[in-house]
Each structure stands twice: as C-alpha cells, then as structure tokens.
LUMTI-831077 format. One record per residue (C-alpha): residue in three letters; z, x, y. Coordinates in pm, whole numbers, plus 32768, in hexadecimal, padded with zeros to 4 digits. Each point is the difference from the previous one (the first is absolute). Layout:
<nodes>
AlaZXY
...
</nodes>
This chain:
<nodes>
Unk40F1D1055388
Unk8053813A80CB
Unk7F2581427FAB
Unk80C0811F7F90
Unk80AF80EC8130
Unk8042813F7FCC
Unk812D80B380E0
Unk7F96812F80C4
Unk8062813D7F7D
Unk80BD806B8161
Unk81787FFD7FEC
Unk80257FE37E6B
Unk809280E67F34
Unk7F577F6D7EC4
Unk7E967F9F7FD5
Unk80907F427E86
Unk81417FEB7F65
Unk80137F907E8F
Unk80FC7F7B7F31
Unk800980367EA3
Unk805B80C27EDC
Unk801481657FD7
Unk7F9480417E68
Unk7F97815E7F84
Unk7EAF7FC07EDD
Unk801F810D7EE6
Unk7E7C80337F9A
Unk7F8880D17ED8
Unk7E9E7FC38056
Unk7F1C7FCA7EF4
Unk8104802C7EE9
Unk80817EBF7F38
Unk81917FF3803A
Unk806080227E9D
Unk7F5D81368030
Unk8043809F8171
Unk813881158026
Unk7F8080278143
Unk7FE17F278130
Unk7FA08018818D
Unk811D7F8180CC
Unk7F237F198148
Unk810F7F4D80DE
Unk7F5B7EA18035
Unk80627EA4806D
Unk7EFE7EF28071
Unk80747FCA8165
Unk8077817C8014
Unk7E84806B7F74
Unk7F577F53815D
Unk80EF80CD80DC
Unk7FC0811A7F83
Unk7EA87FF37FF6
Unk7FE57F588157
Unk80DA815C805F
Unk7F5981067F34
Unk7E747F908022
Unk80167F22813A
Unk80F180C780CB
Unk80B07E9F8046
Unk8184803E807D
Unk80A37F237EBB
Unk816B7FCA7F58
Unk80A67F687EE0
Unk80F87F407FB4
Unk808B80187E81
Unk812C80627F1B
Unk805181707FC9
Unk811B806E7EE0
Unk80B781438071
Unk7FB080CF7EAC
Unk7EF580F07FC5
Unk7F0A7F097FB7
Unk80107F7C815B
Unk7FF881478086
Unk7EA480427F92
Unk7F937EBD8044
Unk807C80268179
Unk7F4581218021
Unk7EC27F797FB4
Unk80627EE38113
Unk8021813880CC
Unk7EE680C77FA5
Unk7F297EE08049
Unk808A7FD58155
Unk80857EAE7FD9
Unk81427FC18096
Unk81047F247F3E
Unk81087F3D8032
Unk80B480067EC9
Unk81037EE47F5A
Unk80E7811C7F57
Unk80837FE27E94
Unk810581007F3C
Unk7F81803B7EB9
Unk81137FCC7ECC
Unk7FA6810F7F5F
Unk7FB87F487EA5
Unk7F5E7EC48053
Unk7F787FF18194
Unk7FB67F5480CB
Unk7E9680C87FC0
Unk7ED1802A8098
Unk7F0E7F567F3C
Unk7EDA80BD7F22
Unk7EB97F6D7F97
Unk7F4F806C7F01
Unk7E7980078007
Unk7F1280C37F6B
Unk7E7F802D8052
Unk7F677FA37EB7
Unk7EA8807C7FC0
Unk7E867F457FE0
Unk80507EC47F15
Unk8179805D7FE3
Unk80B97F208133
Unk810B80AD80DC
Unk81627FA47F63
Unk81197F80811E
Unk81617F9E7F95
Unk813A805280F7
Unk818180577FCC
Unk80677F0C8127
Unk816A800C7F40
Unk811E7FE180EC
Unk7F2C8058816A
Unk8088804E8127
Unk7EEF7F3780A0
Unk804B7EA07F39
Unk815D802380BB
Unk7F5D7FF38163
Unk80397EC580A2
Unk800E7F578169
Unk811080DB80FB
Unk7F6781497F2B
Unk7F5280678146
Unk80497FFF816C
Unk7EAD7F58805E
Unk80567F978166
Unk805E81708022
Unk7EB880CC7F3E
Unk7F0D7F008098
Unk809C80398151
Unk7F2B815C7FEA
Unk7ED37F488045
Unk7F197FC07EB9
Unk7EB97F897FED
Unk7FC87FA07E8C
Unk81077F657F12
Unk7F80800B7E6E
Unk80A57F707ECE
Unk7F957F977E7A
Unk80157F3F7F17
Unk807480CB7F0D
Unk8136809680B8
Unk80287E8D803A
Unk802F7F987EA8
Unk80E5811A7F98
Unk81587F158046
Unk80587EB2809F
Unk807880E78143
Unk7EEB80C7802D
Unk7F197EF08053
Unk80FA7F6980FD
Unk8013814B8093
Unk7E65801C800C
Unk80427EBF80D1
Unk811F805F80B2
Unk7F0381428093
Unk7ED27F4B8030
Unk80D37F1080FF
Unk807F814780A0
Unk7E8880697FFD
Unk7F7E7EC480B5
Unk81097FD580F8
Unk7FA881888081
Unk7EA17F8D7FFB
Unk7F6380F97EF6
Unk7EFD7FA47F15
Unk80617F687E8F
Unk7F78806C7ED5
Unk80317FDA7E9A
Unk7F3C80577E90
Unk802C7EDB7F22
Unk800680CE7ECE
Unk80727F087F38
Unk808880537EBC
Unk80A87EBF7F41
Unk80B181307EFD
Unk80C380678119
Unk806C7EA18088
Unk80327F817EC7
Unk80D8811F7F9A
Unk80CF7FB78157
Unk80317E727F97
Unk8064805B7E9F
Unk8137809E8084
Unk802A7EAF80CB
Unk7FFA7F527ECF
Unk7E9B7F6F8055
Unk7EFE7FB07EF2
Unk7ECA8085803C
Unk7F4A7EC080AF
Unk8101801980FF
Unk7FE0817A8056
Unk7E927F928029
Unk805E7F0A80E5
Unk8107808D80B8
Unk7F228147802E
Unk7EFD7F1180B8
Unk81087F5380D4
Unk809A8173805E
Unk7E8A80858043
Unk7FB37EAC80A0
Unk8122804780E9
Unk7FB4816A805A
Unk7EA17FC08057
Unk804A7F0B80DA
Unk806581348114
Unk7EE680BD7F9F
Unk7EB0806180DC
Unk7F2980D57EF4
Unk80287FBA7E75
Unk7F7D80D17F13
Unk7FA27F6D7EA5
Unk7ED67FD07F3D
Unk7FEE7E527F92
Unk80CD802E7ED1
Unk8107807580C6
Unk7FD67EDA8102
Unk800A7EF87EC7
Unk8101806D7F12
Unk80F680C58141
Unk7FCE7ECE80E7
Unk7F647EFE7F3E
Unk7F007FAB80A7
Unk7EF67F407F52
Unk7EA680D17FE1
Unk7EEF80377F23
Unk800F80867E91
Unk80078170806A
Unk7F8780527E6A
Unk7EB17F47801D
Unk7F7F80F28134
Unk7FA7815C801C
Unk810A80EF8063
Unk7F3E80678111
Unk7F967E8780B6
Unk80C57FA480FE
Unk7FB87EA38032
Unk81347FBE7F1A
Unk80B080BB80F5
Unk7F6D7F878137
Unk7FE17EB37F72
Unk81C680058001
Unk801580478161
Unk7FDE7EB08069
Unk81507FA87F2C
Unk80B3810F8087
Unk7FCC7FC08173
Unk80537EA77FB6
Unk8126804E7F6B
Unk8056811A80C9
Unk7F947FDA8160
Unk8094815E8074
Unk7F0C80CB7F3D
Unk7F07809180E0
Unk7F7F81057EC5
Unk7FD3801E7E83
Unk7F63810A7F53
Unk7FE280AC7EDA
Unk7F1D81087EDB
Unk7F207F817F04
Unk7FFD80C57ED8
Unk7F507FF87EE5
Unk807180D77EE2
Unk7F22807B7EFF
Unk80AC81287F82
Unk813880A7805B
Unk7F1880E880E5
Unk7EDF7F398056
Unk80627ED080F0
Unk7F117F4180D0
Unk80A47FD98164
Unk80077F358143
Unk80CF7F2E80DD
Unk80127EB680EA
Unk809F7FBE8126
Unk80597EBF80B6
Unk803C80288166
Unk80357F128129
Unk7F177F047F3F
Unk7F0680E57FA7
Unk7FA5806F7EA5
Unk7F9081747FCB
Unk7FA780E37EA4
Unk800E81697FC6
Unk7EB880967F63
Unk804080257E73
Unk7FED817D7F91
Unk803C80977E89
Unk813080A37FE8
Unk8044813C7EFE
Unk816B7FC48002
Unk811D81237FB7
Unk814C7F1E8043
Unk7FEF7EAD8048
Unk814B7FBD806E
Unk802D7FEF8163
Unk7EA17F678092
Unk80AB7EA78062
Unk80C680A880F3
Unk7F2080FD8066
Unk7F147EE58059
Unk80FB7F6680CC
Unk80378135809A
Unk7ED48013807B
Unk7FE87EA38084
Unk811B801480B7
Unk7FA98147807F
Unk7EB67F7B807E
Unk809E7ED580B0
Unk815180BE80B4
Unk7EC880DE8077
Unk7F517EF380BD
Unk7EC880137F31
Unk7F057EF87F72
Unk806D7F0B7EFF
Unk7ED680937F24
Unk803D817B801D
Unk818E7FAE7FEC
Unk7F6E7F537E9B
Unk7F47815A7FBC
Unk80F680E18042
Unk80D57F457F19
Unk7F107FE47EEA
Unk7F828185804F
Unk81A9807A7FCB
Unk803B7F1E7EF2
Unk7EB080977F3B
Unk804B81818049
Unk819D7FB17FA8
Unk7F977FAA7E9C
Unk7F2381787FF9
Unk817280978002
Unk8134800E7F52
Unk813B7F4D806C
Unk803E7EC380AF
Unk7FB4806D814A
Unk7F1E80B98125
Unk7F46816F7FA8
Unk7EDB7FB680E0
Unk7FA08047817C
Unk7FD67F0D80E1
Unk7EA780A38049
Unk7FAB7FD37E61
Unk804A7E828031
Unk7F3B7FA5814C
Unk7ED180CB7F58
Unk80237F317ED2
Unk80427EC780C7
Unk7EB5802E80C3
Unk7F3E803E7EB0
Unk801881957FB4
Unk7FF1807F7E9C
Unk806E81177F22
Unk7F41810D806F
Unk80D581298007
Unk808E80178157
Unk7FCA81A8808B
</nodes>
C-alpha cells in the first residue's frame, strides 16, 4: 500500500476544490419551530462548509463546484461564496418563477439542554439533484493545477446523476494527480428517498446506496466516517457499534482492516467521537488512521452553542494539517481543535483564527485572551 502524497503547493491555483451542494439553513436558535417568526439565514453545504473554512481560518487557496439558480436567493447565497473567498464554478439554472429549480433550505434549530436540535430540509425540486456527468468542464478547471479534490456522501445521494458525476470528478481528480477525499455521511433517508422515485423498495435503496458508495470509494485516498458509516454506507462487516462507548475507538480501529482489504487505495480514515449528553454539553475527540498507523485526539468537554458544522470543521482541519506538510498527530489536533471551537459559534462554518485553533490544538484554555 502506497502512503498518502501530497502535491506541492507551487504552480496550483487551488489548495481544495469541493463538489457539492449549495443549501442556505434557516435557524431560530433556541426557539421550537411552531413557535419561531424569526430565523438566521447561514449559507451551508457539507463539501462547501470545508472550503470555506480551509479559506477563511486556514488561509488555504479553495473552490467549489455546485448549482446556483439565477433569482435572489442565489444571489445571496453567491455572495457568501464570495465573501468567504471561495471561488466557484457554477452549473447555472433559470429559476421558473413559481416552482424552481431552487436552491435548497434546511431547516435546523439548536435545541436547548435535554431538548435535541430539530433538522428537516425542503430539497423539493433542487437545482443540485439535476447535476449530472458533462455538468462541469473538469479536464478544463483541473487544468489550473489543484491539490485536493473533496466530495460526500450526502451530495451523493441527492439523485442517480449526482453520484455518477461525484465519480465522473474524482477520475478527473486522479488522473491530474490531486489528492481524493470524501465524508461518508451516510444518510439511508436521503438514498432511500432517491430509489423511491426509481421505483425501488427500500432494501434495494439500501443496497444500491452501498454498491454506489462501494464504487466511489474505490478512487478515494482519505475517507471520512465514523464505523456506522463504514457498515451501513459500504457494508462492511464490523462490530456492534451500540454495545461500545461513543468515545472507544477500537470499534473504529478494529474496521480498518476491512476497509483496506476492500479498498486497497485508501491510504487514510478518520473521523470525531462524540458523545452527547445534552444539547450543550458533548464529550469530544477524534481518531485518525494514517499510512498504517493508528492515532487519537485527547478527549476535552465541550460547552456547545451550535452543533452543526463540527464534522466538517474537523475535516477542515485535517486536511489543513496534511496540505501543510505537518505531522499526522498535530494534522489530527488541528482538526479536533477547529471542529471543538466551530461548535462555540453560530452557523455552519469558520469564526475562529487560525492562531485560536493551533493554541487549542497544543492544549491552551479559556483564559481571556488581552
């Protein structure tokens, strides 16, 4: 097995290019829906949520690739892309005026102490379901010279054609000889969802979900995914992930053997351990696979504000660490250190410095900062 190699930053244009969905996520904090009249507008997306933080706490050159509608909803969600400096290359879309194509919303509240965070989404006629292999010049944008190619799983499973075009990138991505990565995120609502309008019942969206994922992975050089995601999204065989601890990774670990037998090509997986026990009190770490060595994040008490968001700020981090050349166990830190302050903030993505994460990552506290 090859270890992981990680192009030189001379001569690219992009340090990471995503592909994914563009969504905006109306929040009314603490307030129960059927109760909110007021909501905070965050522009978010999985994939898009590591660019920009990769380009607003890392300082990491980064684009995406996604769906944009030409109505006013786009608008503001373009200049977000814009604010955040990540450059896009966009798959246009007229809007009808009535029904779309639209730019998706997700709903999510924060919920408060023993009262979960609510999620539910409007996916209804997206722009991004209708992206599909030919939507992008890839020959063309990877031409530019990019280091770092990201997908998901849950762009993935928004239509038959969007995991053919995750595919259809990631060959783009190996033959220019960047670095693959992709978040599981598996989420059988979505893919079943996808088969229903196939005319599939829901065993076979399970299985043809794992024979998609199966597929995708197979170009991929760092996964992201916690062991539930590796069983049920790839279906691999592993060890009852309710009968240990949220934080012990030897269920994890113990999986990694499957994968790299099944999947040869993948030189890393990592992801958080979380354990939740209230809305705003989460115990926190991570694990990282690497080259055939196993490291763990320390585990640190979190007093969380927003939740949504430290996935991807983890990976981030991770990836930051790595395009930068450093250690597999600080690139594992600075990871776990952005994914931990993300959650102190509201909104899917970056408010912090890179200076507030390397203190973090080396073991600083709270202590008011003069």
């Amino acid at each position: 097995m090859a270890n992981l190699t990680i192009p030189a930053a001379a001569g690219a244009t992009h340090d990471l290019l995503a592909l994914g969905a563009l969504v905006t996520r109306l929040d009314p904090g603490i307030i129960p829906f059927k109760e909110a009249d007021t909501y905070s507008l965050h522009v978010s997306g999985g994939e898009y949520n590591v660019a920009t933080n990769l380009s607003t706490c890392f300082g990491q050159r980064t684009a995406i690739a996604s769906a944009m509608v030409d109505y006013p909803i786009g608008k503001r969600i373009e200049y977000a892309v814009q604010k955040a400096g990540v450059t896009p290359y966009y798959k246009r879309f007229e809007h009808d005026g009535v029904r779309g194509p639209n730019m998706a919303i997700v709903w999510s509240d924060r919920g408060q102490g023993v009262r979960a965070p609510v999620v539910f989404y409007n996916r209804a006629n997206e722009a991004a379901q209708q992206l599909k292999a030919g939507s992008f010049d890839w020959d063309k944008i990877f031409s530019k010279g990019i280091r770092w190619f990201h997908s998901g799983g849950i762009f993935s499973a928004l239509s038959l054609t969007t995991s053919d075009l995750v595919i259809e990138a990631m060959q783009a991505a190996k033959k220019a000889g960047a670095v693959v990565s992709f978040d599981l995120n598996y989420r059988a609502k979505l893919w079943a969802i996808a088969a229903a309008e196939q005319g599939m019942t829901a065993a076979q969206a399970s299985e043809g979900a794992a024979k998609t994922l199966r597929k995708i992975v197979s170009y991929v050089d760092v996964l992201v995914g916690n062991e539930e995601d590796l069983q049920k999204g790839l279906g691999l065989k592993g060890q009852d992930v309710e009968s240990k601890g949220k934080l012990d990774p030897s269920s994890f670990f113990g999986m990694i053997e499957s994968v790299t037998k099944d999947f040869p090509n993948i030189k890393a997986v990592a992801t958080t351990l979380r354990e939740v026990h209230s809305t705003n009190r989460h115990s926190w770490s991570a694990v990282l696979w690497l080259d055939g060595k196993s490291y763990q994040a320390p585990t640190t008490e979190l007093d969380v504000y927003d939740r949504v968001g430290g996935g991807d700020g983890f990976a981030a981090g991770l990836f930051y660490g790595l395009l930068s050349g450093k250690s597999p166990e600080d690139s594992l830190r600075l990871g776990w250190a952005h994914g931990a302050l993300l959650t102190t903030t509201p909104g899917d993505t970056s408010m912090v410095s890179l200076d507030q994460v390397e203190a973090f990552a080396k073991g600083g506290s709270a202590r008011i900062q003069r």
